[in-house]
C-alpha positions in Angstrom: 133.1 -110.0 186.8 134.0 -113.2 185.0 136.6 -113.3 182.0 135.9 -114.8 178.7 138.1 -117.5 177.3 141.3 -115.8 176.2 140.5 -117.7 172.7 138.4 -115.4 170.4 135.0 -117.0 169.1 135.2 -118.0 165.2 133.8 -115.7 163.0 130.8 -118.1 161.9 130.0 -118.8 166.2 129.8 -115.0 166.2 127.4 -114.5 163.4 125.2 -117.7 164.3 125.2 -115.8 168.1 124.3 -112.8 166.5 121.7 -113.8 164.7 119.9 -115.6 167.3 120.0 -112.7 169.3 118.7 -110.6 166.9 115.8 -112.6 166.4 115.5 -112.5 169.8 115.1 -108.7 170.4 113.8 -108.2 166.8 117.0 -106.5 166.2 118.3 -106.5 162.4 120.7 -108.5 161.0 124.1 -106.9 160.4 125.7 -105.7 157.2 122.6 -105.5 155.6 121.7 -101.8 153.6 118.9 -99.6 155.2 115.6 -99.6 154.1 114.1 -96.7 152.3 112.8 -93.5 153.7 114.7 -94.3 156.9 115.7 -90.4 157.8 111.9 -89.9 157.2 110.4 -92.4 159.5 109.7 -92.4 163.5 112.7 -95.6 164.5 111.3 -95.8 167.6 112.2 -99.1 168.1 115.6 -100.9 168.6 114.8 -103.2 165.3 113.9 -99.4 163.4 116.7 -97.7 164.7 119.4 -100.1 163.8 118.2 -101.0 160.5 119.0 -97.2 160.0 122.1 -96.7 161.6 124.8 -98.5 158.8 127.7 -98.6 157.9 127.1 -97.1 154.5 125.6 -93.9 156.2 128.6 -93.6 158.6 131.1 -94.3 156.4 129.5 -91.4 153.7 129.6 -89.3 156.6 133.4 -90.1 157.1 133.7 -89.7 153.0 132.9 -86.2 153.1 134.8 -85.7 156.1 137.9 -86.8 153.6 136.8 -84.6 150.5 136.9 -81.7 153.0 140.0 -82.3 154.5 141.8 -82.9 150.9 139.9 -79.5 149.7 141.6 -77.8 152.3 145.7 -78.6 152.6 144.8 -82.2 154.2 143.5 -81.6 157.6 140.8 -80.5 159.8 143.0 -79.2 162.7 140.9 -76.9 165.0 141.6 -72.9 163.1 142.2 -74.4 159.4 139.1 -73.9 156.9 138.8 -77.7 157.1 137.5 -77.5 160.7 135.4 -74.4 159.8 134.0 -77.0 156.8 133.5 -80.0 159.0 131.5 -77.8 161.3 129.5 -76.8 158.3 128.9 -80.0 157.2 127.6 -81.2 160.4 125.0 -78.5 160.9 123.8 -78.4 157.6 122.9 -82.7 158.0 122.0 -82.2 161.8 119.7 -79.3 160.3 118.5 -81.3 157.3 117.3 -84.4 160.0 115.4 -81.8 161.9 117.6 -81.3 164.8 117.9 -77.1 166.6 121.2 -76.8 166.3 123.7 -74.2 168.4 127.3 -73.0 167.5 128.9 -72.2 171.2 131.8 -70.5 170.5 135.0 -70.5 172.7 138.5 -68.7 172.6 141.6 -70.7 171.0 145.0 -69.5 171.0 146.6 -69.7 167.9 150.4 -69.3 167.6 151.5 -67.2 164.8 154.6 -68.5 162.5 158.0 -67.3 164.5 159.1 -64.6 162.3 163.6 -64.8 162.8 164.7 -61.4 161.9 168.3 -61.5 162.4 170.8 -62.6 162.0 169.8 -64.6 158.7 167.7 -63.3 156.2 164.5 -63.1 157.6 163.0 -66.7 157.8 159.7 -68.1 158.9 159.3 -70.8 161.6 156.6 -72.9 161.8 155.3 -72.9 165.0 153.3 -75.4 167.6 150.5 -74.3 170.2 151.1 -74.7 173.6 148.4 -74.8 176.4 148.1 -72.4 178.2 150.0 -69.4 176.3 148.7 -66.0 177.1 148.0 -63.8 174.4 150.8 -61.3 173.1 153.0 -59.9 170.3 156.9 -59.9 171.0 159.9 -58.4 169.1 162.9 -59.4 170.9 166.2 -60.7 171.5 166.2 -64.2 171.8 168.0 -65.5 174.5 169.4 -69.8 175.0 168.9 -70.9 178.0 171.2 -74.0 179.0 170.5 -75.8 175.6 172.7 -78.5 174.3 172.9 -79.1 170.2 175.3 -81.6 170.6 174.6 -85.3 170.3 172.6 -87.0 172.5 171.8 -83.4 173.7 170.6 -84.4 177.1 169.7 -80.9 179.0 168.1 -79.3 182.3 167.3 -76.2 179.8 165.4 -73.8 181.8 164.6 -76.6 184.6 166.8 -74.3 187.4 165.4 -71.3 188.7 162.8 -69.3 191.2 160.7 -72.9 190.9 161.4 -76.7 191.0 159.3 -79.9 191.2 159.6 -83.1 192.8 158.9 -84.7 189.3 157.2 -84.1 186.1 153.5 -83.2 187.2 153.8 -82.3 190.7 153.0 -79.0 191.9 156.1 -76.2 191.2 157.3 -75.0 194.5 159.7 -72.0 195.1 163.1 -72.7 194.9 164.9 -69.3 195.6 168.5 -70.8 196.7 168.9 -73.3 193.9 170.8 -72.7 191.0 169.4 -70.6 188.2 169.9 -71.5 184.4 168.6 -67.5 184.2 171.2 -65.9 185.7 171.5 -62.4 184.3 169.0 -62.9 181.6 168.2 -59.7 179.6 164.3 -58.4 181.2 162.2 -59.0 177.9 163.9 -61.0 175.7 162.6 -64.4 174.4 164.1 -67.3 175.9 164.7 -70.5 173.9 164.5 -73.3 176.0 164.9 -76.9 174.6 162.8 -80.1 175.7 164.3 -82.1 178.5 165.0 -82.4 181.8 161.8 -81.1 183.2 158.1 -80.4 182.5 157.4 -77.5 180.3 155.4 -76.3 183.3 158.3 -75.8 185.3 160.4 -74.2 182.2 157.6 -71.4 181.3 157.4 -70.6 185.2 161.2 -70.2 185.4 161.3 -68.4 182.5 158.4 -66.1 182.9 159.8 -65.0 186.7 163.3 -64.3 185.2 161.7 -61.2 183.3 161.0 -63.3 179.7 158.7 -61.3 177.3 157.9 -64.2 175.5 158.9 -68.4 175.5 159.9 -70.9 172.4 160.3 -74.3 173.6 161.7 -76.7 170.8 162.0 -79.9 170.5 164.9 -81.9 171.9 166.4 -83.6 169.0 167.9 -86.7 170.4 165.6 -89.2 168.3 163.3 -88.1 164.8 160.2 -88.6 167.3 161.9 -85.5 169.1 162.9 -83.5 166.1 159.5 -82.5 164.6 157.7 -79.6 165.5 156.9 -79.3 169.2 153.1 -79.1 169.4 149.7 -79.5 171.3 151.5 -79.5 174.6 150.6 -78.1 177.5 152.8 -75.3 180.2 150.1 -74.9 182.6 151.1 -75.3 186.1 149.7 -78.3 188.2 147.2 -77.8 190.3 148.7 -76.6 193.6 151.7 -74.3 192.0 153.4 -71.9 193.9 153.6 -70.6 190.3 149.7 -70.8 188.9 149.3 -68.0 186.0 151.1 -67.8 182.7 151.2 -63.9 181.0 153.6 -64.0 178.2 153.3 -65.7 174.7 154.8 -69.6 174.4 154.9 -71.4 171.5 156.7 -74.6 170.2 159.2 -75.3 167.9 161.1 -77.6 165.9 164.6 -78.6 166.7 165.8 -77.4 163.6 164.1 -74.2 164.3 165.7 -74.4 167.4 169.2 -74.5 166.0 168.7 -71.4 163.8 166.9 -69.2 166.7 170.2 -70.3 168.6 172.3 -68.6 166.2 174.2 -65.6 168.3 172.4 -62.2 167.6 169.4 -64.0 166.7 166.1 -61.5 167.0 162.2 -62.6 166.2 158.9 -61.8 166.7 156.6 -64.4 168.7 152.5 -63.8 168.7 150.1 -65.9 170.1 146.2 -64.8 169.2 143.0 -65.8 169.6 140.9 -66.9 166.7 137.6 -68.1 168.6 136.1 -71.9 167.4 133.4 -73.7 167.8 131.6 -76.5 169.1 128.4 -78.0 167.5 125.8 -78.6 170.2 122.4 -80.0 168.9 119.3 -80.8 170.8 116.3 -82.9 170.5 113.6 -82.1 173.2 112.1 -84.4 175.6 109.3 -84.9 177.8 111.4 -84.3 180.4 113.5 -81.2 179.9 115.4 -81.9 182.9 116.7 -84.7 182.2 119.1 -84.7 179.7 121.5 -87.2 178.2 124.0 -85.9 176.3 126.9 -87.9 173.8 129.7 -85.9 171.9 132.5 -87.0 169.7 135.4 -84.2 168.7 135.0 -83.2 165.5 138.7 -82.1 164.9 141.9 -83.8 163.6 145.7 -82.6 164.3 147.4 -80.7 161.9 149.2 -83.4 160.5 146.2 -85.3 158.5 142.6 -85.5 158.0 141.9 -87.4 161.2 139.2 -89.9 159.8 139.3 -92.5 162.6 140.7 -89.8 165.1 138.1 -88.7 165.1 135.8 -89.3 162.2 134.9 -92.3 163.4 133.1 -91.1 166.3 131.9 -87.9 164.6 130.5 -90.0 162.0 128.6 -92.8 164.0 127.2 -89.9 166.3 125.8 -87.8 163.5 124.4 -90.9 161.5 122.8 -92.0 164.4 121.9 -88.4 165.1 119.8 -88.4 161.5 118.0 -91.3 161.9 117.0 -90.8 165.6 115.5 -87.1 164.6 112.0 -88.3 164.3 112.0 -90.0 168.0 109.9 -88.5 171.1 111.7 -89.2 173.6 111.8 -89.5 177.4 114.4 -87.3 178.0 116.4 -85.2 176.2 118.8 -85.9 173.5 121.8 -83.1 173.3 124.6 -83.9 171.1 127.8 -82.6 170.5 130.7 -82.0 168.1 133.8 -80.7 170.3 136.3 -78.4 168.9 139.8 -78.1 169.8 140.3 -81.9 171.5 143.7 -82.6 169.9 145.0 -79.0 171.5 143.9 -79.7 174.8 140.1 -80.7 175.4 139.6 -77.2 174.9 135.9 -77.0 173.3 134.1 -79.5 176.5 136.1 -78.1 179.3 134.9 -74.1 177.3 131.3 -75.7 177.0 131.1 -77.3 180.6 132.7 -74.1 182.6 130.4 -71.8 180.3 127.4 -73.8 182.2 125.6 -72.8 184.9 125.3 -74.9 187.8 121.8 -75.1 187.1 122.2 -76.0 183.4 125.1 -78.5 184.8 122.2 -79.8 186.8 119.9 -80.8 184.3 122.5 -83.4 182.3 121.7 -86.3 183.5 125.1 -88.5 182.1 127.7 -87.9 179.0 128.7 -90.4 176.5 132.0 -90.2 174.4 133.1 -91.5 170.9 136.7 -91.1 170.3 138.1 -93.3 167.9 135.9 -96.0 167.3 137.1 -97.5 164.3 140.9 -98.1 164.3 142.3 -100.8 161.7 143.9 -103.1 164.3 141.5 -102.3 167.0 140.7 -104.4 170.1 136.9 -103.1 171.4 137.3 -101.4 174.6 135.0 -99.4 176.9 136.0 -97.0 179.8 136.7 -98.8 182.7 134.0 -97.3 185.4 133.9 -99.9 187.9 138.2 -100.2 188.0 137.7 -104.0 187.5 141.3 -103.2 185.1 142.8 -100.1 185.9 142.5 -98.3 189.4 141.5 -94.8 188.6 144.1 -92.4 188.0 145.3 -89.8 190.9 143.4 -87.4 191.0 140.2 -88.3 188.9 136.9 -89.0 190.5 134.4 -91.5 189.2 131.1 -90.2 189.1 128.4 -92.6 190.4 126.0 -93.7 187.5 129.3 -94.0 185.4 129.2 -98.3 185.8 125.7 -98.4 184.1 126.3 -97.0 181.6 129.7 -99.5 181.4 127.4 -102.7 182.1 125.0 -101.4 179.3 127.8 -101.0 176.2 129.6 -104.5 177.9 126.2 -106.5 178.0 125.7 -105.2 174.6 128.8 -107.0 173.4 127.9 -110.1 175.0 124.6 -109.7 173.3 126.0 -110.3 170.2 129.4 -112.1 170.7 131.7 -109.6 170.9 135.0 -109.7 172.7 135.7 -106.7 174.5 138.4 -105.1 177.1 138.3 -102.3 179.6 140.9 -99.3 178.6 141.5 -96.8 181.4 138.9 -94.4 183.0 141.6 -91.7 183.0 139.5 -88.4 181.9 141.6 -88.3 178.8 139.0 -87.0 176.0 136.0 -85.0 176.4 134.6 -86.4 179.3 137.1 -84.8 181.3 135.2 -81.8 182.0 131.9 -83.6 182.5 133.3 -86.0 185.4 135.1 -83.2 187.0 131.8 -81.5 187.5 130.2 -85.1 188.9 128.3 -86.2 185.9 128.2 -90.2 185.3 130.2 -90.6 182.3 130.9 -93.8 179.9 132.7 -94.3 176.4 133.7 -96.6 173.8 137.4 -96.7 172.4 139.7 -99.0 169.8 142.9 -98.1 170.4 145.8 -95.4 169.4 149.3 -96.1 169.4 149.2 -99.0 171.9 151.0 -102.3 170.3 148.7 -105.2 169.7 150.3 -108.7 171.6 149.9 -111.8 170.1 147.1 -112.6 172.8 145.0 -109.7 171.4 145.3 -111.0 167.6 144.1 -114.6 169.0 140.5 -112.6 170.1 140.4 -109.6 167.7 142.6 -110.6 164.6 144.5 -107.7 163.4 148.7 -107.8 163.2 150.4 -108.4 166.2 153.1 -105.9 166.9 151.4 -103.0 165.1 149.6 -100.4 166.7 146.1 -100.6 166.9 145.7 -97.4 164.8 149.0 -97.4 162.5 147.7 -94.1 161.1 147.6 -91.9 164.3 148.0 -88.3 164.5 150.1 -89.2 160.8 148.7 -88.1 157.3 147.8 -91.4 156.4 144.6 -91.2 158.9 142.5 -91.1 155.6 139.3 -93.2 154.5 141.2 -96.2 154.5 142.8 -96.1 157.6 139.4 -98.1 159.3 138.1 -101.4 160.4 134.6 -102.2 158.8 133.5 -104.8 161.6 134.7 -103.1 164.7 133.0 -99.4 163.0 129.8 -101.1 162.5 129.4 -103.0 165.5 130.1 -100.1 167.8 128.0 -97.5 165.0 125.0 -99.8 166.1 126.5 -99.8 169.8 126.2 -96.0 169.9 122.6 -95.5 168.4 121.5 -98.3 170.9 122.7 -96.9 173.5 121.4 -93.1 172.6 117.4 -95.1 172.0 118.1 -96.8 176.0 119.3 -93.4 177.5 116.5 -91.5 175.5 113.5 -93.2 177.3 114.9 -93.8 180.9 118.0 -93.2 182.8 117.4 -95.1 185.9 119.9 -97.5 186.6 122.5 -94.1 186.1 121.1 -91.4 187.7 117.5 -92.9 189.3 114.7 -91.0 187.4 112.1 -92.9 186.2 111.3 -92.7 182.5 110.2 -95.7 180.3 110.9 -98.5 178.2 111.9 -98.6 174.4 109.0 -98.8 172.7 108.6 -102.9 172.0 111.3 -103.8 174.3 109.1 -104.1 177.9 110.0 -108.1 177.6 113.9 -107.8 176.7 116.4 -108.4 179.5 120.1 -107.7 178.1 122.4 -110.3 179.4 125.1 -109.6 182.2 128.8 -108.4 180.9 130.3 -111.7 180.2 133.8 -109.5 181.6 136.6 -108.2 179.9 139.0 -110.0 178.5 142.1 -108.9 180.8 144.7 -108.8 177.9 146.0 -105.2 179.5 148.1 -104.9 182.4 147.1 -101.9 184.6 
């Protein structure tokens, strides 16, 4: 592809472009308010449809996303009655529009509060999930293993035992003559292993062989980013493992919590349930049943805030462009999705896609995902399909179809004079599941905790030096922490693209269908190419 200039266009060249191609397509002009009765008429039409899909409506959506989250202790984390609300909220405006809607439930684990019994009054810890925990109650000693409280508390804790790796991520192989930071430990008790040193992976599977009822890992404590609670992390083994199957309870903890539990004589009680969630999945029929395109945003936040550009934003856009698309007959089917459980894991798309049969698995015809689409001090980015940026990861597959749907968001930007990059096409968010199982994927992104460099500002504006979401995973991820222009542009981006997909899906997957009402003599221009401001 060719690059843009590295100099971004001045905001009146990009409305003047805009305009003209607006008039062009008979698309509307932007940042006007939709006209009236628009959830009741048919917006067949790119013009219809985007005169709908505003950001007013989104950003009402993300409103009540707010009011929920501060009626219920400030979050929407996947298990609190602020996701149960969101997902309320969702079905009752997806029913409202006209949509059939599904709840597809899936198992969570949920780690109870460490209960310390001795040899303090009894205290309560708060605890973190881990990935991959079995379920289980345990009462029990609790056992260090190799920690170090004292400063800079480097460790191996727990990273010497039956298994070792070559380096974080790599298969665990048996290691039965190396040394053993489990030597004599007590069959059953709970052994306290701080962060360091090694994966978790290969500290649960060390642990677990050494005759451990039950795992707390806490945080390391050598810097306040490693001092908080230890959460939404994951033990599973690679694939590969010598060691492949975790059976007692692990939870996370802080490293304060750490130092207490590593009091001598210290018993507690670690549990680890299930409290089943759910995802949202709703469907609008086709003509052709067996075709179906599917999009989906995660619905939940983390613990620590309301999550209202990670990920109301997407949530939002997708369900306002889910309301005003209700009326549409289209090609193929339309399925939708709210996903539960992202932040701990991508565990409500990889429940939904494994729950499928490989008939049903058949029938989608390509997956679309929105998460995080309006960050403050974004820079516009779409998931690299054709590695013209990054080189896929190890171990993730591209499916083929996946670089139309690319081209199609990336001609849309050059369409209307929008700068835009490539970010990584690393499986990383709900289309994880969906690629594994060979289905053409695509998605749109504006940035996390990446730092903006002063060659980003000169295209998108924003703050050099900042991240391009100050607010992430933090409390402050409220209805202020959002960028009007890059939420609206990419609100109209994802209703555009949902009206394309509806009526054919040829240039991903090769079935005929047909063209957008009114559109026969439109030809979206080629990418103009990313910008190449990120190194891969």
């Amino acid at each position: 592809m060719s690059h843009r200039s590295k100099v971004g266009l001045p905001a009146a060249a990009v409305l003047a472009i805009l305009a003209t191609f607006m008039v062009a397509l008979s698309l509307p002009s932007p940042g006007g308010a939709a006209p009236p009765g628009c959830a009741n008429r048919t917006n067949t039409t790119y013009k219809a449809l985007l005169d709908c899909v505003t950001l007013e409506g989104v950003r009402a959506h993300q409103a009540a996303l707010q009011a929920i989250a501060d009626a219920n202790g400030g979050t929407r984390a996947a298990a609190t009655p602020g996701y149960d609300a969101s997902v309320d909220y969702v079905v009752e405006t997806l029913e409202g529009a006209g949509w059939s809607v599904e709840l597809h439930q899936f198992d969570f684990t949920v780690a109870e509060p460490i209960q310390q019994l001795t040899p303090l009054p009894p205290v309560t810890h708060e605890s973190g999930d881990v990935s991959g925990s079995a379920l289980g109650t345990v009462t029990a000693a609790v056992v260090p293993v190799d920690i170090n409280l004292t400063p800079p508390r480097a460790n191996t804790s727990g990273c010497d035992g039956a298994f070792t790796e070559a380096a974080v991520g790599d298969p665990l192989t048996a290691d039965p003559a190396g040394p053993d930071d489990f030597a004599g430990f007590p069959d059953g008790a709970i052994a306290l292993i701080q962060r360091g040193g090694c994966s978790f992976a290969l500290k649960v599977a060390n642990a677990q062989t050494a005759g451990a009822g039950a795992v707390i890992l806490f945080n390391q404590g050598n810097t306040p980013e490693r001092s908080g609670l230890l959460t939404n992390i994951t033990a599973e083994p690679p694939p590969l493992s010598a060691f492949t199957t975790i059976t007692v309870p692990v939870v996370g903890a802080s490293f304060a919590a750490g130092e207490l539990l590593a009091r001598p004589g210290s018993t507690a009680t670690v549990s680890v349930v299930n409290e089943p969630q759910t995802n949202v999945i709703a469907e609008l029929d086709g003509r052709n049943d067996d075709n179906v395109v599917m999009a989906g945003a995660h619905l939940d936040s983390v613990v620590e805030g309301p999550g209202i550009n990670d990920n109301g934003s997407g949530s939002a856009a997708l369900l306002e462009t889910a309301v005003m698309i209700a009326k549409v007959k289209p090609e193929n089917t339309l399925r939708f999705a709210w996903w539960g459980a992202e932040e701990a894991g991508l565990v409500g798309s990889t429940a939904y896609v494994e729950d499928l049969s490989e008939a049903e698995l058949g029938r989608i015809a390509m997956y679309m995902n929105y998460d995080m689409v309006g960050s403050p001090n974004y820079v516009t980015m779409v998931y690299d399909a054709d590695v013209s940026t990054f080189p896929a990861p190890s171990g993730v597959s591209i499916p083929a179809g996946s670089t139309a749907i690319e081209d199609l968001y990336e001609s849309y930007y050059t369409m209307i004079g929008e700068p835009y990059d490539d970010t990584e096409f690393s499986g990383r968010s709900d289309y994880q599941a969906f690629i594994e199982n060979d289905i053409p994927s695509g998605g749109l992104f504006t940035g996390a905790e990446e730092i903006k460099t002063a060659e980003q500002q000169a295209i998108w504006g924003g703050t050099t030096g900042a991240q391009f979401d100050p607010c992430y995973h933090q409390a402050c991820d409220t209805f202020a922490n959002n960028n009007d222009h890059v939420l609206e542009v990419n609100s109209d981006l994802i209703a555009f693209a949902a009206l394309t997909f509806a009526f054919s899906t040829q240039s991903v997957n090769g079935v005929p269908g047909r063209s957008v009402p009114g559109s026969s003599s439109i030809t979206l221009p080629a990418p103009a190419g990313p910008e190449g401001t990120f190194e891969p």
